[in-house]
C-alpha atoms as one frame of an Amber mdcrd trajectory, in Angstrom:
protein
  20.450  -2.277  27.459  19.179  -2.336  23.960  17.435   1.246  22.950  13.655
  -0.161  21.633  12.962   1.223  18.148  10.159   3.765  17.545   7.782   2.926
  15.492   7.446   4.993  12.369   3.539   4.622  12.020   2.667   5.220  15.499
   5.156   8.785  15.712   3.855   9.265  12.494   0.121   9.347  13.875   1.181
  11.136  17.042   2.442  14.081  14.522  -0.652  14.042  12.401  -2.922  14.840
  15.180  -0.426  17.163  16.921  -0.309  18.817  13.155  -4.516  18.887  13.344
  -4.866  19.832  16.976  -2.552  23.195  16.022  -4.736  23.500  12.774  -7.979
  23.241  14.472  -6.788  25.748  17.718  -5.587  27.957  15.475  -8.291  27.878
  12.998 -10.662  28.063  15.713  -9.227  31.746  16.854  -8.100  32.835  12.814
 -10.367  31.748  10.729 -13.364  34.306  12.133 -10.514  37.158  12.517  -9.550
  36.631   8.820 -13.399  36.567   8.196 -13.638  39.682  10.301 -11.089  41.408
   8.364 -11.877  40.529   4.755 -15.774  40.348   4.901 -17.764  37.558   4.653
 -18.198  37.917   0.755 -14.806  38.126   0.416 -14.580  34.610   2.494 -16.813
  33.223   0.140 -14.979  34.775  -2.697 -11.431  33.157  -1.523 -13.014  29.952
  -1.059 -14.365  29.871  -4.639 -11.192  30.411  -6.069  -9.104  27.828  -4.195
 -12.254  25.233  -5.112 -12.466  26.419  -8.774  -8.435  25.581  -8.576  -8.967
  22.529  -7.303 -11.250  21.072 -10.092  -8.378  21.266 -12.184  -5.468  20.627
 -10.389  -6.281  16.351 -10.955  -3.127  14.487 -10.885  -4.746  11.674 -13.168
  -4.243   9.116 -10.608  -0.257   9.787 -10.537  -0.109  10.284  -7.000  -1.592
   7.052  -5.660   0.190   5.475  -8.654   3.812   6.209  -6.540   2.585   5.171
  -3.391   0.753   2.249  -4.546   3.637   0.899  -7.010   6.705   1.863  -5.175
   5.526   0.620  -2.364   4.871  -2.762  -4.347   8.603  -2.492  -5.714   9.858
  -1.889  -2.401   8.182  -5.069  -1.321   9.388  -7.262  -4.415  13.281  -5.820
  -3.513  12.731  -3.897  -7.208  15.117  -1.507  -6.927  15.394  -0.408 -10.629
  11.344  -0.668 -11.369  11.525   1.993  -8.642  13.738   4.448 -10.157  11.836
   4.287 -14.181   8.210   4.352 -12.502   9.037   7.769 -10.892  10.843   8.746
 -13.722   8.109   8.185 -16.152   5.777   9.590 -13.431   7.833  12.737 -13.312
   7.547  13.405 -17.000   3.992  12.612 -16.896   3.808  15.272 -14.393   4.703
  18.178 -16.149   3.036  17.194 -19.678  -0.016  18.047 -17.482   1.033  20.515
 -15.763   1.596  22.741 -18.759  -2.036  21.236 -20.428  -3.648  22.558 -17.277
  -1.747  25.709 -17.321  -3.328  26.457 -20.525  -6.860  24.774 -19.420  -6.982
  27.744 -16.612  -5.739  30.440 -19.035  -8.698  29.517 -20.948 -11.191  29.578
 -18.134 -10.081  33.007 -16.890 -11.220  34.633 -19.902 -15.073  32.765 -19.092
 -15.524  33.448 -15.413 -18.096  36.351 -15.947 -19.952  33.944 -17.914 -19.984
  31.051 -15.533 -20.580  32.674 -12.103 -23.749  34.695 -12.768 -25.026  35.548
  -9.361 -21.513  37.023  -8.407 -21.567  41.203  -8.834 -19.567  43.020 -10.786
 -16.852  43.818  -8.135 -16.951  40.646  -6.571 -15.852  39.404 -10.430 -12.973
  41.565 -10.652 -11.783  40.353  -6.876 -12.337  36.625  -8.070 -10.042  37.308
 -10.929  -7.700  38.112  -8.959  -7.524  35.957  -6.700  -7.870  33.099  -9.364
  -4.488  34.053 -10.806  -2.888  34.097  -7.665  -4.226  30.439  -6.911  -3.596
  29.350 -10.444  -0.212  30.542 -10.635   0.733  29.014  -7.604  -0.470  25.267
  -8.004   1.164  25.427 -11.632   4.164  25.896  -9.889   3.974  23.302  -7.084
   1.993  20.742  -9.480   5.114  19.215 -10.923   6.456  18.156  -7.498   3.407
  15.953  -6.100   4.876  12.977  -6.323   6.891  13.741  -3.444   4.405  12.858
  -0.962   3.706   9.306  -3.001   7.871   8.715  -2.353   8.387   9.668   0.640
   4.999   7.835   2.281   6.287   4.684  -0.050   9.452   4.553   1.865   8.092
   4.883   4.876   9.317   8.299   5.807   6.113   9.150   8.140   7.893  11.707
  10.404   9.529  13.674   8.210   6.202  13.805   5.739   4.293  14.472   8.785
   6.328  16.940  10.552   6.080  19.106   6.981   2.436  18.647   7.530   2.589
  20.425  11.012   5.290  23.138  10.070   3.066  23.773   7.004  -0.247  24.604
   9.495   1.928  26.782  11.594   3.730  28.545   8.528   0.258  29.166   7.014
  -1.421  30.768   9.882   1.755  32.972  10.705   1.899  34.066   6.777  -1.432
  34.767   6.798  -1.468  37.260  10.246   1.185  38.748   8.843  -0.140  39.766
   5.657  -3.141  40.754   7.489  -1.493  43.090   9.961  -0.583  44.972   6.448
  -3.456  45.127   5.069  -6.848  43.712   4.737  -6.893  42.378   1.327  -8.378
  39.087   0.404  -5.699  38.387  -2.453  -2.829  38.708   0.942  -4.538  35.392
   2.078  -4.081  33.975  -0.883  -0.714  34.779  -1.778   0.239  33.810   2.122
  -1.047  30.272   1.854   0.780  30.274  -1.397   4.079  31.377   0.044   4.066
  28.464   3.066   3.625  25.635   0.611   6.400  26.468  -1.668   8.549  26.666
   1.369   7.083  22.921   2.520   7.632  21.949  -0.654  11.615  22.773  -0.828
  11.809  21.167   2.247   9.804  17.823   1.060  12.295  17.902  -1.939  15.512
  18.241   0.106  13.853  15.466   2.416  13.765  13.325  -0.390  17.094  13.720
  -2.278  19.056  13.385   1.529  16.876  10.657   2.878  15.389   8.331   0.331
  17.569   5.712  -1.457  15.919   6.688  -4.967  18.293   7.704  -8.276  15.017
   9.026 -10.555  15.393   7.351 -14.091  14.026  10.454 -16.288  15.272   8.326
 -19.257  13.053   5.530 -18.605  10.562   4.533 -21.289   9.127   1.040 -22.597
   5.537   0.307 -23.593   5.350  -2.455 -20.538   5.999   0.409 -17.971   3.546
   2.691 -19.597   0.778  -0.237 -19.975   1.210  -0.896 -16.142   0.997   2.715
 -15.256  -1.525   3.701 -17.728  -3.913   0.454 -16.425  -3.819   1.808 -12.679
  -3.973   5.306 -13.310  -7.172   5.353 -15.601  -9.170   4.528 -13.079  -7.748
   6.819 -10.343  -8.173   9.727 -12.481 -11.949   9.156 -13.213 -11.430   8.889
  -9.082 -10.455  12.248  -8.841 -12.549  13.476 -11.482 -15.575  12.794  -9.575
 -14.446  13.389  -5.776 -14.469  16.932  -7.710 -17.804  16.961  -8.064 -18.405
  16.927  -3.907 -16.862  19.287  -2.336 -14.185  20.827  -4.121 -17.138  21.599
  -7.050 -19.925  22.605  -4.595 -18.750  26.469  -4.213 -18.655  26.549  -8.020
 -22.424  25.216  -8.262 -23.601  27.663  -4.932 -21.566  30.480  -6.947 -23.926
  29.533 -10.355 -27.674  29.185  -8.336 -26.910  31.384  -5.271 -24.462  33.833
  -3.926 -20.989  34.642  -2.408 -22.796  34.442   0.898 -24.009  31.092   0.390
 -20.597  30.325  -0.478 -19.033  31.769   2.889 -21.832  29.780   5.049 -21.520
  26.374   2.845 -17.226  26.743   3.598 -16.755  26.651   7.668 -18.801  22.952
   7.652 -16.843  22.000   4.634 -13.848  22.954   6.849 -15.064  21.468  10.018
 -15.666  18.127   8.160 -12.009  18.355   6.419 -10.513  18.163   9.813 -12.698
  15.391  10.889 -11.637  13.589   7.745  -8.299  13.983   8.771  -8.257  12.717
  11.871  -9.032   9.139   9.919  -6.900   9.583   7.089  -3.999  10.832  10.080
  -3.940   6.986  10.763  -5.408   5.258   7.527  -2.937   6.546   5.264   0.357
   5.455   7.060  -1.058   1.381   5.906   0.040   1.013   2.489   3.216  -0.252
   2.674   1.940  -2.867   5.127  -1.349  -3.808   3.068   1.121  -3.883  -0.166
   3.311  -6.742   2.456   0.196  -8.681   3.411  -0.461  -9.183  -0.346   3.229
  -9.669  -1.599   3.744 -12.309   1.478  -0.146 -14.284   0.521  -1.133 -13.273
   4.105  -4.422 -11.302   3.092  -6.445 -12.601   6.220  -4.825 -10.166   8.054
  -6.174  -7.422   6.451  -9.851  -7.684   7.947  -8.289  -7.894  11.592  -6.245
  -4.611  10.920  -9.223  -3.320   9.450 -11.114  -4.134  12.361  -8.476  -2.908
  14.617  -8.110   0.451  13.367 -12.067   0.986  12.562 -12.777   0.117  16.029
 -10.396   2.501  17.720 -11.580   5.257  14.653 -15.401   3.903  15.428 -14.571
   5.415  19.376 -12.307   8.631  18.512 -14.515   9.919  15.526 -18.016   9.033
  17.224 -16.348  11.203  20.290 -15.817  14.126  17.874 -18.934  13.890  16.138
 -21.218  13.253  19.182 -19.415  16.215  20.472 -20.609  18.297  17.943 -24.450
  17.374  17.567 -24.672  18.100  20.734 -22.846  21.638  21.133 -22.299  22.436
  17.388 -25.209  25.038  17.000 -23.700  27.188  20.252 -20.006  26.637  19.456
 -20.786  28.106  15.695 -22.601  31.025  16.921 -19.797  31.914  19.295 -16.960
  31.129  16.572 -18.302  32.436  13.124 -21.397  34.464  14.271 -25.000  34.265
  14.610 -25.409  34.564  10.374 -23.492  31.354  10.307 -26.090  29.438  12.331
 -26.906  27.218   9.609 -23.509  26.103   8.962 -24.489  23.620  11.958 -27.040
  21.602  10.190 -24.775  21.841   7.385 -22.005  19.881   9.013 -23.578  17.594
  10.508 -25.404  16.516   7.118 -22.016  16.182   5.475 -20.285  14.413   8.977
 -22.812  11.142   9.068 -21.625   9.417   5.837 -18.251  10.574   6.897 -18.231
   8.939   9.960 -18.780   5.745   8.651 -16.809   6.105   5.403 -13.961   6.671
   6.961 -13.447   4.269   9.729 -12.996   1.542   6.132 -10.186   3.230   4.503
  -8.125   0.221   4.957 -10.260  -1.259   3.136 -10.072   1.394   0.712  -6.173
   0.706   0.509  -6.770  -2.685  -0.288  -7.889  -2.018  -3.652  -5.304   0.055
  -4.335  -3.192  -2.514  -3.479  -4.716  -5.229  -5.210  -5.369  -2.989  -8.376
  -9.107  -2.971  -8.131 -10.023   0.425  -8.387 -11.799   0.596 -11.139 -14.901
  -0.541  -9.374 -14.542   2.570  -7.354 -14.438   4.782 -10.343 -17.859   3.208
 -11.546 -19.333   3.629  -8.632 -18.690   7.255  -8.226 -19.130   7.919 -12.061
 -22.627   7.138 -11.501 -23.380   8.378  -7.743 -21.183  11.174  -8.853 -22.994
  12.924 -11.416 -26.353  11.870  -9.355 -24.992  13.960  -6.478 -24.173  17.031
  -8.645 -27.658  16.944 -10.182 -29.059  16.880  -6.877 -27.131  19.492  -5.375
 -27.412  21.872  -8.462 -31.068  21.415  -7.991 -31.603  21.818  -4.374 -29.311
  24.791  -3.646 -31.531  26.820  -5.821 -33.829  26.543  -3.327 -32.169  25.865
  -0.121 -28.485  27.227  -1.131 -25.689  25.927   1.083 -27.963  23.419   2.865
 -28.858  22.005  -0.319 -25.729  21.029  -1.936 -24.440  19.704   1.453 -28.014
  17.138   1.283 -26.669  16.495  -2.261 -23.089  15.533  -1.283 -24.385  13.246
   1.939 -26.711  10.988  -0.520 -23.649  10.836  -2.905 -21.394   9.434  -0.138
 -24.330   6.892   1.235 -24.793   5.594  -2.054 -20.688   5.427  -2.814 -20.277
   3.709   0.628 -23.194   0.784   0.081 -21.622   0.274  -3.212 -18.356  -0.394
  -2.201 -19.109  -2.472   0.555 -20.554  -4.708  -1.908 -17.165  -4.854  -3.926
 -14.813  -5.160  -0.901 -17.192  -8.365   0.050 -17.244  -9.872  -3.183 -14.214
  -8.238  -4.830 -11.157  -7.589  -2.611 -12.540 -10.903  -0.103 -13.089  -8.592
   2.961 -15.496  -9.988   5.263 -17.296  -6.943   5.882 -20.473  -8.451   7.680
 -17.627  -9.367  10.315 -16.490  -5.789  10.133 -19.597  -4.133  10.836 -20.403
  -6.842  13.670 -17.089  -6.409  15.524 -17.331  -2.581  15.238 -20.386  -0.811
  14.701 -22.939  -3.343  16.401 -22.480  -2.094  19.886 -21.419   1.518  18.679
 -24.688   2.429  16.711 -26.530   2.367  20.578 -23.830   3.711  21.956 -24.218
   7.234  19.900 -27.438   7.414  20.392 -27.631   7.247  23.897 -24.544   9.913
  24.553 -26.786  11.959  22.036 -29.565  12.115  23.948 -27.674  12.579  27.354
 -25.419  15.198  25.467 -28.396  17.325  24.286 -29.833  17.286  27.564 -26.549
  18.285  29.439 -26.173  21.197  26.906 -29.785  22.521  27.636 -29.433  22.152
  31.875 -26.116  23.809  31.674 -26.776  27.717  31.888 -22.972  28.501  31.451
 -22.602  30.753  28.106 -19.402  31.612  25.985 -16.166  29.609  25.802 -16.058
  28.580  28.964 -19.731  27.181  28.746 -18.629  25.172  25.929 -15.672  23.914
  27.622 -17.633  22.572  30.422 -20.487  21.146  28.463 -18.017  19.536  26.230
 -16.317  18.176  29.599 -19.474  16.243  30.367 -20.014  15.070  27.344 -16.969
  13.430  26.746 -17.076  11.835  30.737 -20.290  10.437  29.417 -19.177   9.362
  25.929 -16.349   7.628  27.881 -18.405   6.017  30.409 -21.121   4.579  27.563
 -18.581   3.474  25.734 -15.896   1.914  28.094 -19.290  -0.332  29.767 -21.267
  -0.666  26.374 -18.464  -1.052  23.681 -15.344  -2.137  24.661 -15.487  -6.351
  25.494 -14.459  -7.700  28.756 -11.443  -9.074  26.777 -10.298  -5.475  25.921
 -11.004  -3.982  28.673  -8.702  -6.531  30.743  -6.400  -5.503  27.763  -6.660
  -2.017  28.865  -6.224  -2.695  33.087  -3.307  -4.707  32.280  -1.402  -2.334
  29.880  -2.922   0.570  32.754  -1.096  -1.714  35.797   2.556  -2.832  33.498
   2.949   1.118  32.791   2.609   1.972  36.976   4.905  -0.855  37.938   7.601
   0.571  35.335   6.923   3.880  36.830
């Protein structure tokens, strides 16, 4: 009998939520331990650094450029285009790395200057730790493209299985150092230590597993026109996805405090793993957009869209329902009673988030068809609106502030681009929304309701009361959903899949 293939997307999603499931258990038990033993300041400190890091660290729209053209090569049988494209990306790679390297050199010597409402000491610790962050991503900077290559080829288990071991490695390093001592720059130069190790292991993947020779001789005004065209648009991108999160510590660390900082992080982290539970899935469709294109068979996109933003519409909404309804008690018992307001926080930064990212395919789709640039507009404008904002209101309202800042950034991003993937990229988003969020938008609002209530009549406290509650409210997410939601079509889909797997059993 013929062995049936696995398929490389779908084992690829099953280790990117394995990969956040161990990130989010073990962040759930470290992440107030680390707190614990470094001090909340410090925590805001350390997340100020890697942020500050971040602004920087812009790959000018090189790394989408691999996946995006590569992926197109791949498609067109283009060996040889492969090979100069990531050579000339290569090169390209460490021209800025070493501009950058002197960019932060520069910076270092204006950090007193720029973060006024930090103390003396707490400068002196930020130095620190900015030179540890610095010196690290200057390092690893050169060697991005090797996620573009390897999710270009398709390799989604090895890429995601260094996503996993990475979480693990991280968290190990980081108890470790910690056991030693309690010194904030240890963190630091722990999460440092696990990505170089990921990263030797990417680039071994690569060299053993991906039929690539890298041209680093490859030149020509044609290949530097077609790169240069896609990428100036991407980096104005990634310019101005700074200005959201990655810049927000930076503004909270000019109009507030370090504390503001540390309450402003956890939601930012709670809303990065809900993020990546789309992206988990979204990211693996590339390749198969790029095929849809190359093969004139775009009318497929809108039903894969559809497809995966309904089953993202269901998993997210679970998550985020979740939350609003146990959030406030589950952050009290995790961070702490000061970190109370890190609820509201979240869940002000979740809502655009929740529908933003169940369109990513669409998202991929101008990559694909090279129409980014509308994007960068966009968030050129909404971008420098939602820094305004948030400088603004955090002087007043500090974390909460830059978080209502971010949110009407994203709203405004989102209604903008569903105007260009309608009229631009030909996706039939009226037909998107109707087959997905119709029926869902009623849905959430009724398990809110029932979920608040639950979480009030239930007089269980601690962990355990949260694992109960959040029992409940998932039977009764499940319930509203499978009768509200799901068509009689799918759910005979569902019984009949449910009665083929207990005959083969």
């Amino acid at each position: 009998m013929e062995k049936r293939k696995i398929d490389p997307i779908k084992l690829g999603a099953i280790i990117s939520y394995i990969a956040l499931g161990v990130n989010i258990i073990t962040g759930l038990i470290y992440t107030p331990w680390m707190v614990d033993k470094i001090g909340q300041s410090n925590y805001g400190l350390y997340t100020l650094a890697t942020s500050l890091i971040a602004i920087f660290m812009l790959d000018f729209g090189l790394g989408s450029a691999v996946s995006r053209f590569v992926s197109k090569y791949r498609a067109e049988g283009n060996t040889e285009a492969i090979n100069n494209i990531v050579g000339i990306i290569y090169k390209l790679y460490f021209i800025i790395d070493i501009v950058i390297a002197i960019v932060l050199v520069v910076v270092y010597f204006f950090i007193d200057l720029i973060y006024v409402k930090l103390t003396p000491a707490e400068i002196e610790q930020f130095k620190t730790l900015y030179l540890i962050v610095a010196g690290f991503n200057i390092i690893s900077f050169p060697f991005s493209p090797l996620n573009g290559i390897l999710n270009a080829f398709e390799k989604f288990i090895p890429l995601k299985l260094c996503d996993l071991v990475s979480k693990i490695l991280t968290v190990a390093f980081v108890v470790i150092a910690l056991n030693f001592s309690s010194n904030v720059a240890l963190v630091v130069f722990a999460n440092a230590a696990s990505n170089i190790v990921i990263i030797f292991i990417k680039l071994i993947t690569v060299k053993t597993a991906v039929p690539i020779k890298v041209n680093f001789r490859a030149s020509g005004s044609s290949l530097y026109k077609t790169l240069f065209s896609f990428t100036m648009w991407t980096t104005i991108i990634s310019i101005m996805q700074r200005f959201t999160h990655s810049f927000a510590p930076s503004v909270l660390g000019m109009t507030a405090s370090s504390i503001e900082i540390a309450i402003y992080a956890p939601a930012v982290t709670l809303e990065g793993y809900f993020y990546l539970f789309a992206t988990a899935v979204n990211g693996l469709f590339l390749p198969k957009v790029s095929r849809y294109i190359a093969d004139k068979k775009e009318e497929n996109i809108l039903q894969l869209m559809i497809k995966v933003g309904k089953y993202q519409i269901v998993f997210l909404g679970m998550i985020f329902v979740g939350f609003v309804s146990l959030g406030q008690e589950f952050m009290t018992l995790w961070m702490g009673p000061e970190y109370a307001r890190t609820y509201y926080c979240a869940i002000i930064i979740f809502i655009p988030t929740l529908i933003s990212a169940t369109q990513q395919i669409a998202n991929t789709t101008l990559i694909a068809k090279k129409l980014i640039k509308y994007q960068a507009i966009c968030m050129i404008i909404t971008g420098m609106t939602g820094l305004a904002i948030s400088y603004v209101l955090s002087m007043y309202i500090g974390a909460m502030g830059v978080c209502v800042g971010t949110a009407i950034t994203s709203i405004a991003n989102m209604i903008y681009m569903n105007i260009v993937y309608k009229s631009k990229a030909q996706i039939n988003v009226f037909e998107f929304y109707k087959k997905t969020y119709l029926r869902a938008i009623p849905c959430y609002a009724i398990t809110i309701i029932l979920g608040l209530i639950v979480s009030s009549l239930i007089e269980v406290s601690g962990w355990i009361g949260i694992i109960i509650k959040g029992i409940v409210v998932v039977s009764i997410f499940a319930v509203v959903f499978f009768v509200i939601y799901i068509s009689n079509k799918e759910k005979k889909e569902i019984f009949s899949k449910i009665k083929s797997k207990l005959k083969k059993g």
